[in-house]
PDBQT receptor file of N, H, CA, C and O in Angstrom, charges set to zero:
ATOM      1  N   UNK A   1     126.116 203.397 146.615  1.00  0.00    +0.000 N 
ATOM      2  CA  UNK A   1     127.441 203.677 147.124  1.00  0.00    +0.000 C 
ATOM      3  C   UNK A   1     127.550 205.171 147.410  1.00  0.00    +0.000 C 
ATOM      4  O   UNK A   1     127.330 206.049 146.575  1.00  0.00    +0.000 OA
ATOM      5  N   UNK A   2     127.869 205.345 148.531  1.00  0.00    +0.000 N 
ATOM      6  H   UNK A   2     128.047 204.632 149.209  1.00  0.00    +0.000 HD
ATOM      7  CA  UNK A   2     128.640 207.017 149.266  1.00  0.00    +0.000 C 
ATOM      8  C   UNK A   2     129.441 207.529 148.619  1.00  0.00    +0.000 C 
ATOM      9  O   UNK A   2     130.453 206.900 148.310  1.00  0.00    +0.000 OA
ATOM     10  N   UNK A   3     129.227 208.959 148.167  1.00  0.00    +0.000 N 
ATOM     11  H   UNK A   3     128.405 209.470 148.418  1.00  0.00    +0.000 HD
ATOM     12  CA  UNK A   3     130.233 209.647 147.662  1.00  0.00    +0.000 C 
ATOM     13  C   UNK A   3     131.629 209.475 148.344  1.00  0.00    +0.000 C 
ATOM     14  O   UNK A   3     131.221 209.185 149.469  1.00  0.00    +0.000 OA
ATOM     15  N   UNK A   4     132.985 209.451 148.449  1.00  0.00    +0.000 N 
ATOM     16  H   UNK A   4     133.316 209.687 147.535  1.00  0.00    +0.000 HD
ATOM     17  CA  UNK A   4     133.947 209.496 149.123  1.00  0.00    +0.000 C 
ATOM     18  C   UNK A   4     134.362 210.892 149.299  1.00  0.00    +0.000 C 
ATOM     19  O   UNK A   4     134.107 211.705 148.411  1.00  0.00    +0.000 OA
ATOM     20  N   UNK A   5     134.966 211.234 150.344  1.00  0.00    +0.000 N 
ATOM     21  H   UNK A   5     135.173 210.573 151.066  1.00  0.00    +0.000 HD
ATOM     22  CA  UNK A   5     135.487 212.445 150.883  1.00  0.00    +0.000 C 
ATOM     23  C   UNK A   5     136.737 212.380 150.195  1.00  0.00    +0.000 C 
ATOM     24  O   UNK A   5     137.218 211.286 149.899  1.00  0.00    +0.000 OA
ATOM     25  N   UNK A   6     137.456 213.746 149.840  1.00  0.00    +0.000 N 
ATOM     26  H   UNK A   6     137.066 214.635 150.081  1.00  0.00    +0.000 HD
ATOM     27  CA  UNK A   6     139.029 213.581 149.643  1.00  0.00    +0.000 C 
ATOM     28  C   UNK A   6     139.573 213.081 150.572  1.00  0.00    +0.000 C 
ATOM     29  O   UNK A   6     140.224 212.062 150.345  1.00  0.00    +0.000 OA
ATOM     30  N   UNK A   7     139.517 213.544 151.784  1.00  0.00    +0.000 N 
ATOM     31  H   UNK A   7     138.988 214.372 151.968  1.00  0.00    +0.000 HD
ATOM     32  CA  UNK A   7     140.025 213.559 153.013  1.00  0.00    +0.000 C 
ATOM     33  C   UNK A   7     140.259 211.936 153.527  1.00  0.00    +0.000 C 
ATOM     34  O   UNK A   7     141.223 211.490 154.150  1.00  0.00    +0.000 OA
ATOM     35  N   UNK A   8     139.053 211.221 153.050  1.00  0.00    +0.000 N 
ATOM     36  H   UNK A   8     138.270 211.583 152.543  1.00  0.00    +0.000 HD
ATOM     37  CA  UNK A   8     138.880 209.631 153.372  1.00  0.00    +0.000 C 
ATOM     38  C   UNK A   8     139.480 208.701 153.039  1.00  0.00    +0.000 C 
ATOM     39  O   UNK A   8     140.302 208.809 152.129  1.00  0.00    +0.000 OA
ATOM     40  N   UNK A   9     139.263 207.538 153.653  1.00  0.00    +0.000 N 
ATOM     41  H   UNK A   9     138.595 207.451 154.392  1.00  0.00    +0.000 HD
ATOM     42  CA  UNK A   9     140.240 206.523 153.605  1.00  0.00    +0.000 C 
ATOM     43  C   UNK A   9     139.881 205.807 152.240  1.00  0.00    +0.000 C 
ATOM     44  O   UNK A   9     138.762 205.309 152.111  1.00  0.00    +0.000 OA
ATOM     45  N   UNK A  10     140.957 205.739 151.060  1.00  0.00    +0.000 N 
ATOM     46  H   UNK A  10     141.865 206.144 151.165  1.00  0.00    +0.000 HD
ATOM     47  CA  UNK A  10     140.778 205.487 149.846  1.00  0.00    +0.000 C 
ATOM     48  C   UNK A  10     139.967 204.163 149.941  1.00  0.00    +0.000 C 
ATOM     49  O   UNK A  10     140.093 203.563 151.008  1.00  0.00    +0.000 OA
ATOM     50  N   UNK A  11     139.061 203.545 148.893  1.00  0.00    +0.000 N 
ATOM     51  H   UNK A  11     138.958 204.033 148.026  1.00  0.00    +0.000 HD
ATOM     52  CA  UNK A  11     138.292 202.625 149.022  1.00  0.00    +0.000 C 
ATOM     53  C   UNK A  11     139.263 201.180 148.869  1.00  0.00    +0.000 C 
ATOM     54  O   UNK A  11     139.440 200.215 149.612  1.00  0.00    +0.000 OA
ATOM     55  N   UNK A  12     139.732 201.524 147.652  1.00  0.00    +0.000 N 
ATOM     56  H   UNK A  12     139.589 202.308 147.049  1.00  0.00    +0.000 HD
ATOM     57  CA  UNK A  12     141.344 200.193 147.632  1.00  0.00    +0.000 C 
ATOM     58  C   UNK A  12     141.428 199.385 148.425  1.00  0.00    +0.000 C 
ATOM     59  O   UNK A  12     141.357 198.158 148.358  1.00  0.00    +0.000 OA
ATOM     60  N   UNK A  13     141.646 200.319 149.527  1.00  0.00    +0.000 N 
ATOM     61  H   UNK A  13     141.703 201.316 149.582  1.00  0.00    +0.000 HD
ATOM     62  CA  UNK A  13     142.240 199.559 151.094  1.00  0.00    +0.000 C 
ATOM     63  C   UNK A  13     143.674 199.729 151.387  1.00  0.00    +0.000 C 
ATOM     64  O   UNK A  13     144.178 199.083 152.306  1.00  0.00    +0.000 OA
ATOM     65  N   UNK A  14     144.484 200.681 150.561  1.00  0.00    +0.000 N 
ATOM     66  H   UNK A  14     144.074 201.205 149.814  1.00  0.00    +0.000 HD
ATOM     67  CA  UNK A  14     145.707 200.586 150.634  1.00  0.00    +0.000 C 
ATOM     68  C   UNK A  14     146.226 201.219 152.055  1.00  0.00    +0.000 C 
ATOM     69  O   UNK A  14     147.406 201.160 152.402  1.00  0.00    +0.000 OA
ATOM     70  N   UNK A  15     145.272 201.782 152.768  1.00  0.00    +0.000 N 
ATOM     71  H   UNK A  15     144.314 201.830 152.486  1.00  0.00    +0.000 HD
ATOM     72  CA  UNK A  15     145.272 203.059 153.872  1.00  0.00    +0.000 C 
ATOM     73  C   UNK A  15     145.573 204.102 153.833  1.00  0.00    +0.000 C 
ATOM     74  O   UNK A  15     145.641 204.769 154.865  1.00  0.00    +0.000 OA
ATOM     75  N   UNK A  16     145.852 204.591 152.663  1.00  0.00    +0.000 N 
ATOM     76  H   UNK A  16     145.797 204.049 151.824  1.00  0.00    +0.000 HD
ATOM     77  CA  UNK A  16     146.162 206.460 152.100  1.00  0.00    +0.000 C 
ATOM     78  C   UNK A  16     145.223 206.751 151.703  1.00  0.00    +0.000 C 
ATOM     79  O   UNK A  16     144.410 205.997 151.167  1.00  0.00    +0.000 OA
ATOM     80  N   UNK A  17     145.066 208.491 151.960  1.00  0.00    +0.000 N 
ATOM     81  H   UNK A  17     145.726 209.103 152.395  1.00  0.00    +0.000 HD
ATOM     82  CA  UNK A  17     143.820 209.025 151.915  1.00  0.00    +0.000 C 
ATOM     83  C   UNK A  17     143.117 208.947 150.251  1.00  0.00    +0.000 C 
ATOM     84  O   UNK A  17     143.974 208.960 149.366  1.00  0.00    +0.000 OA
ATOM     85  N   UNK A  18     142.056 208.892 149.908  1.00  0.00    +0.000 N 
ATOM     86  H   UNK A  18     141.361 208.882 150.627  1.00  0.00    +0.000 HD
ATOM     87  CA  UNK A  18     141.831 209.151 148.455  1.00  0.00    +0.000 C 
ATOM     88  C   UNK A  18     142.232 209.963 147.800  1.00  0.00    +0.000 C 
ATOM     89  O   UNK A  18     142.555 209.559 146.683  1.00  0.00    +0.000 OA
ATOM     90  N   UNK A  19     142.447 211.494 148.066  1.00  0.00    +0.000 N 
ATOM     91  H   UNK A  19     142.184 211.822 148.974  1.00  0.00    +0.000 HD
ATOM     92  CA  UNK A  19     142.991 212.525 147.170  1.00  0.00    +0.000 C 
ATOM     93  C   UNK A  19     144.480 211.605 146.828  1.00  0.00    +0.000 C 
ATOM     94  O   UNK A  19     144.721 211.760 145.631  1.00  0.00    +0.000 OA
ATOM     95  N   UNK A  20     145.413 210.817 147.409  1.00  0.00    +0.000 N 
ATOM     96  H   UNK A  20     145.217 210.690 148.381  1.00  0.00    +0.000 HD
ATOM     97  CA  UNK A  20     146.604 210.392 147.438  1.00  0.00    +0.000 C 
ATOM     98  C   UNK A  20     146.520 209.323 146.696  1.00  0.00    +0.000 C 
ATOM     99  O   UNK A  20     147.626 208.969 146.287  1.00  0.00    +0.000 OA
ATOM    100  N   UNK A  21     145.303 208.403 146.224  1.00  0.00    +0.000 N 
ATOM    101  H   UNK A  21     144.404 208.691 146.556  1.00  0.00    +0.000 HD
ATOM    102  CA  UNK A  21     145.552 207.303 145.986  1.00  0.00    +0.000 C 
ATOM    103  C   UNK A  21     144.887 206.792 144.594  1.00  0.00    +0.000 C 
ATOM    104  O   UNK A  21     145.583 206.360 143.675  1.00  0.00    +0.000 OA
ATOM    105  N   UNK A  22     143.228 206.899 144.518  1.00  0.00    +0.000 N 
ATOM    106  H   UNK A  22     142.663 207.250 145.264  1.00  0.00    +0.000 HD
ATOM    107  CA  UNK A  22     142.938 206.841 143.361  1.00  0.00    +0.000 C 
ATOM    108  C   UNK A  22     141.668 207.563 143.148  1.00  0.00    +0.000 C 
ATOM    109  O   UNK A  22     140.559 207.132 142.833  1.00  0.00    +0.000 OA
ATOM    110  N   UNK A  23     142.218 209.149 143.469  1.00  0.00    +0.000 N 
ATOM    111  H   UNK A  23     143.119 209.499 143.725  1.00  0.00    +0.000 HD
ATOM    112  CA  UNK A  23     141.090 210.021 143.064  1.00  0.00    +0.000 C 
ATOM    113  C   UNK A  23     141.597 210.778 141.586  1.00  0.00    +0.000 C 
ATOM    114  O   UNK A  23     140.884 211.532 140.924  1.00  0.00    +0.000 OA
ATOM    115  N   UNK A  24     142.372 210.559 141.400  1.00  0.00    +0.000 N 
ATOM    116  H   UNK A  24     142.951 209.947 141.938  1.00  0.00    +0.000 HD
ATOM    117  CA  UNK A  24     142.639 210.646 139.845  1.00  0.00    +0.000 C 
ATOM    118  C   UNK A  24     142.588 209.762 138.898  1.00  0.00    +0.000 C 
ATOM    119  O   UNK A  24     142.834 210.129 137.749  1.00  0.00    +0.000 OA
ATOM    120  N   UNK A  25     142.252 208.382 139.177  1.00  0.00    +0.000 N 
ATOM    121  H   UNK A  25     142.052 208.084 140.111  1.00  0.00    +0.000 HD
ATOM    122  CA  UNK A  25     142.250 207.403 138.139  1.00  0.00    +0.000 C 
ATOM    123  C   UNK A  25     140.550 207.879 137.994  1.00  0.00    +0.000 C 
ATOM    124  O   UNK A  25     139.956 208.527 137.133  1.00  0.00    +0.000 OA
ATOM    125  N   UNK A  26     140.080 207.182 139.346  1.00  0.00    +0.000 N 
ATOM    126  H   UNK A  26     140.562 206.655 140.046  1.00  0.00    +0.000 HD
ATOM    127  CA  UNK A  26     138.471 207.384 139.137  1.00  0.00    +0.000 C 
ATOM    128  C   UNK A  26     138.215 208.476 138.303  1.00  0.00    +0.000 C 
ATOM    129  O   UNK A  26     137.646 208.196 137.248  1.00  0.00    +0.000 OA
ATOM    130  N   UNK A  27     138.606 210.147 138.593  1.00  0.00    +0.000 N 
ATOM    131  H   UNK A  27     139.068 210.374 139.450  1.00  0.00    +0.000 HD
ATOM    132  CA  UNK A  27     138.322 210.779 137.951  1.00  0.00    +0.000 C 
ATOM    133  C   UNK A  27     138.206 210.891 136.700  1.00  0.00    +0.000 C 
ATOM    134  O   UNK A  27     137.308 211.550 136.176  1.00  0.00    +0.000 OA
ATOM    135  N   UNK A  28     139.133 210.240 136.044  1.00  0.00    +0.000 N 
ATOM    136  H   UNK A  28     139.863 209.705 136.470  1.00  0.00    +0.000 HD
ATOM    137  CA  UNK A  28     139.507 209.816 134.540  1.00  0.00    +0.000 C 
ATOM    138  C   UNK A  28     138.547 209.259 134.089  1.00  0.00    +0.000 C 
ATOM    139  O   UNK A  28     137.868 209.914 133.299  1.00  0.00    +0.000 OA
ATOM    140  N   UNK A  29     138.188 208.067 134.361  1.00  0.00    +0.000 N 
ATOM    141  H   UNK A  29     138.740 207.535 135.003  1.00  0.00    +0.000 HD
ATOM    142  CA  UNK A  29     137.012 207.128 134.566  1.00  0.00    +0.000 C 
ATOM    143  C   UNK A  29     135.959 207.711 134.331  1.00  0.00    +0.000 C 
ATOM    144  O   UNK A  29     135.396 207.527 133.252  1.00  0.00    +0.000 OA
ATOM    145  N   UNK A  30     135.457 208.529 135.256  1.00  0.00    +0.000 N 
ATOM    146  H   UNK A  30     135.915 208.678 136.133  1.00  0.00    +0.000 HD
ATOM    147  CA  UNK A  30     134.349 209.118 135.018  1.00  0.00    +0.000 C 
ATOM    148  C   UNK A  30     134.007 210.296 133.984  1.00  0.00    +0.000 C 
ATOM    149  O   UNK A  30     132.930 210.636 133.494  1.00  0.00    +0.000 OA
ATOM    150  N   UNK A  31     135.441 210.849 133.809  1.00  0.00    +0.000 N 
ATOM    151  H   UNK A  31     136.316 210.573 134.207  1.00  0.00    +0.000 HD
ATOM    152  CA  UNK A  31     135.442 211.598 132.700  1.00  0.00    +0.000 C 
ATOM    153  C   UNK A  31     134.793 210.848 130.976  1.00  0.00    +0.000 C 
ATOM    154  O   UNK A  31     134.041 211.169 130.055  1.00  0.00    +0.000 OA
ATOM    155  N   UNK A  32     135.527 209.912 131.312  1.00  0.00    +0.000 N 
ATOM    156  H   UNK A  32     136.138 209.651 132.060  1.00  0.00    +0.000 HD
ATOM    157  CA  UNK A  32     135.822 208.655 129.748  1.00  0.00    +0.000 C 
ATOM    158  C   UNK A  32     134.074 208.328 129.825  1.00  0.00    +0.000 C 
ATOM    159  O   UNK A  32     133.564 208.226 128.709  1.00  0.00    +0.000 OA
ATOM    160  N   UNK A  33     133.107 208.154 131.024  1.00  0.00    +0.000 N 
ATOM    161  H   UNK A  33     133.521 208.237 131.930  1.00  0.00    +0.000 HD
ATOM    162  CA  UNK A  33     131.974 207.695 130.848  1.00  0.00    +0.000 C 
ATOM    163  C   UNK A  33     131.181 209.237 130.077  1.00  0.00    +0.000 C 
ATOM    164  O   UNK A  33     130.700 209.399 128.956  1.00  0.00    +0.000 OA
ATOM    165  N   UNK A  34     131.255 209.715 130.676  1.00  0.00    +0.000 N 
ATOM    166  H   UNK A  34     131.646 209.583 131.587  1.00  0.00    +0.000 HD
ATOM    167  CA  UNK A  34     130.710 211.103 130.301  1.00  0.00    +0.000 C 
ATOM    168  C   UNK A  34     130.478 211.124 128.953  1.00  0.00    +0.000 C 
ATOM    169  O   UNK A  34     129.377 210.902 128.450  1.00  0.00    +0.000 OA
ATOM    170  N   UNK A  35     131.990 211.514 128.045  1.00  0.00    +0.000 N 
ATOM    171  H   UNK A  35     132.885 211.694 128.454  1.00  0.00    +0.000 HD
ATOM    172  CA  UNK A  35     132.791 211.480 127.144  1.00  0.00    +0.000 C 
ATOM    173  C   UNK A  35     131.681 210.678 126.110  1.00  0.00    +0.000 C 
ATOM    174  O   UNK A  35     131.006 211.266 125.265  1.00  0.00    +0.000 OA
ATOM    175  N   UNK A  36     131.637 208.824 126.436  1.00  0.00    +0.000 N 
ATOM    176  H   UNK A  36     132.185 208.346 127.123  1.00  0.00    +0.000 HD
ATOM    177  CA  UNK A  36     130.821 207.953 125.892  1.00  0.00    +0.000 C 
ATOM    178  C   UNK A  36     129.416 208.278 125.305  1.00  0.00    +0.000 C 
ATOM    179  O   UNK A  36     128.947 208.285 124.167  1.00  0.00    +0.000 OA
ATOM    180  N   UNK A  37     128.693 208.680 127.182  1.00  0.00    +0.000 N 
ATOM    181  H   UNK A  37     129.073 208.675 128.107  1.00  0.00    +0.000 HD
ATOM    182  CA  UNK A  37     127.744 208.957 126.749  1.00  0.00    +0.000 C 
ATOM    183  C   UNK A  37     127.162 210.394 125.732  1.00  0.00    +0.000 C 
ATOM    184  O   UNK A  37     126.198 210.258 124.978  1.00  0.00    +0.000 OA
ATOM    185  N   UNK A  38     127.738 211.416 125.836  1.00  0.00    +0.000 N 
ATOM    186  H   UNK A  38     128.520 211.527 126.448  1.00  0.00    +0.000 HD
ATOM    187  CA  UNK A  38     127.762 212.219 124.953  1.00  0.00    +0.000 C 
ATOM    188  C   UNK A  38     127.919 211.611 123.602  1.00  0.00    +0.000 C 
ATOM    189  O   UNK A  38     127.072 212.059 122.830  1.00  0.00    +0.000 OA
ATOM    190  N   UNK A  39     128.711 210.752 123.065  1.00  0.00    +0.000 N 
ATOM    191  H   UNK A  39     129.399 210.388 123.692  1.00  0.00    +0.000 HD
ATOM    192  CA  UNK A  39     128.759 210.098 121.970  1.00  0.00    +0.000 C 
ATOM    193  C   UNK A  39     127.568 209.600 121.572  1.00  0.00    +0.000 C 
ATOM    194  O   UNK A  39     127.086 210.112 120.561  1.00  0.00    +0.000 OA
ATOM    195  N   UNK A  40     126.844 208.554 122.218  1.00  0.00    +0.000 N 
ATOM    196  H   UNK A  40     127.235 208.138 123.040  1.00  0.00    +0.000 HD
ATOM    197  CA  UNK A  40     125.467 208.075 122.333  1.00  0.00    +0.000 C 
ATOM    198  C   UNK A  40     124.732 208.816 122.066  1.00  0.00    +0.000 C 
ATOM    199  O   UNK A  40     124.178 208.737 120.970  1.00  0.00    +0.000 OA
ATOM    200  N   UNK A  41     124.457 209.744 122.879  1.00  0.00    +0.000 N 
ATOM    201  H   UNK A  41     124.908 209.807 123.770  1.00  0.00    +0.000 HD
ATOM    202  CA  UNK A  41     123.282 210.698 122.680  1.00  0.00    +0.000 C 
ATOM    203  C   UNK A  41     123.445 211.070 120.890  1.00  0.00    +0.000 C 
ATOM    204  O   UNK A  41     122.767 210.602 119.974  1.00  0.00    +0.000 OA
ATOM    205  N   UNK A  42     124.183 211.715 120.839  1.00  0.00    +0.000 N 
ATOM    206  H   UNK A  42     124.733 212.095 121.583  1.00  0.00    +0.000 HD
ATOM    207  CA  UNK A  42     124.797 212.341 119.105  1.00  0.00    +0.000 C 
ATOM    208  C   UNK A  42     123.952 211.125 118.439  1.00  0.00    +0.000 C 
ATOM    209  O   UNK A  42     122.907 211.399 117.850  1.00  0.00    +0.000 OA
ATOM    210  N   UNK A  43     124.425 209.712 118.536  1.00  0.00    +0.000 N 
ATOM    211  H   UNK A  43     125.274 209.490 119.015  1.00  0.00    +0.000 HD
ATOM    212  CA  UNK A  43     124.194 209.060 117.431  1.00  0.00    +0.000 C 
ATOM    213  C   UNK A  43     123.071 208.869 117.522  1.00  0.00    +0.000 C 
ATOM    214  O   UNK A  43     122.574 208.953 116.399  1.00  0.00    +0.000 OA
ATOM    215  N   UNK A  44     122.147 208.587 118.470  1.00  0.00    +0.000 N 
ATOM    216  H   UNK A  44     122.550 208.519 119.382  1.00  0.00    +0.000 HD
ATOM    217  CA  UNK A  44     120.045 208.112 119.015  1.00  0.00    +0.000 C 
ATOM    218  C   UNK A  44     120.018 209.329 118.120  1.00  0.00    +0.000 C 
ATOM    219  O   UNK A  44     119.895 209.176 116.905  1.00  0.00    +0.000 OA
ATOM    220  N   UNK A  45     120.149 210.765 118.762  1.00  0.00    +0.000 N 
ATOM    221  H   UNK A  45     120.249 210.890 119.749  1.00  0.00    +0.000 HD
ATOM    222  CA  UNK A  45     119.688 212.204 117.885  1.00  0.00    +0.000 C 
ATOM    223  C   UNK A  45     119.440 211.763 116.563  1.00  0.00    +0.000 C 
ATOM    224  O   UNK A  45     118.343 211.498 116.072  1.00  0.00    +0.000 OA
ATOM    225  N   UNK A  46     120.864 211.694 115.883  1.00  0.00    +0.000 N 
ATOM    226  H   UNK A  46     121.755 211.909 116.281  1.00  0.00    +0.000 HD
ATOM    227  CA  UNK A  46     121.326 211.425 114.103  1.00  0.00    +0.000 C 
ATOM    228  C   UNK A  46     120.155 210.712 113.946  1.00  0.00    +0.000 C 
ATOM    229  O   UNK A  46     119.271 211.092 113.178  1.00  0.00    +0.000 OA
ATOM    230  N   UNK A  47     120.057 209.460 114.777  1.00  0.00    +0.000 N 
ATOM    231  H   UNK A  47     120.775 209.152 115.401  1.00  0.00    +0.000 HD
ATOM    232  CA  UNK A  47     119.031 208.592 113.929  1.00  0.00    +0.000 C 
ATOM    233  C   UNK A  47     118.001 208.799 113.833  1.00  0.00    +0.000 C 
ATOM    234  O   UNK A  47     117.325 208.349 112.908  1.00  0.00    +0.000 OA
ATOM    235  N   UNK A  48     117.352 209.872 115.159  1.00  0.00    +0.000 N 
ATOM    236  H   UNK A  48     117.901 210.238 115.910  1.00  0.00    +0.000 HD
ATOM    237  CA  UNK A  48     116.015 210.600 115.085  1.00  0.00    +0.000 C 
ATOM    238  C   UNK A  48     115.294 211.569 113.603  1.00  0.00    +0.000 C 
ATOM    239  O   UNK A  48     114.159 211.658 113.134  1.00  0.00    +0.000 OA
ATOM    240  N   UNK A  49     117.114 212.379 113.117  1.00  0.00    +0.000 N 
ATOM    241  H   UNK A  49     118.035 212.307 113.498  1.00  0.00    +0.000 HD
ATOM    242  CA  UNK A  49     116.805 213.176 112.382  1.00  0.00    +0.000 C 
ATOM    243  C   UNK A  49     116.971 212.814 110.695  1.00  0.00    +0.000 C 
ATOM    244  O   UNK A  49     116.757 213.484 109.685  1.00  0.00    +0.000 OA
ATOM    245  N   UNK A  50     117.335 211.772 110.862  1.00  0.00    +0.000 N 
ATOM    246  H   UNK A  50     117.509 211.227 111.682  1.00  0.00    +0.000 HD
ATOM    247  CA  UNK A  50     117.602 210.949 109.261  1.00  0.00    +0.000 C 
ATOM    248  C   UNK A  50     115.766 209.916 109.034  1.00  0.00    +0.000 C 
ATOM    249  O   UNK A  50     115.566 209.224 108.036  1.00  0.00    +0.000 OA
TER     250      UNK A  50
């Protein structure tokens, strides 16, 4: 899948541009995955070092 432009037609389909529509949920989203995986990593480490 293509990065989306701000500028572009939100993927939804609602016909408003993405910055307008759900480039802040996604963003969230991808924040929260991040977030996860950082968690993960911590705990594989821990178990490496115990």
């Amino acid at each position: 899948m293509s990065k989306i432009g701000r500028n572009g037609q939100c993927h939804c389909g609602s016909g408003k541009k993405y910055k307008k529509c759900c480039m802040a949920k996604d963003e969230a989203i991808e924040a929260q995955v991040k977030d996860a995986m950082e968690v993960k990593k911590k705990e594989i480490s821990s178990d490496w070092t115990t």
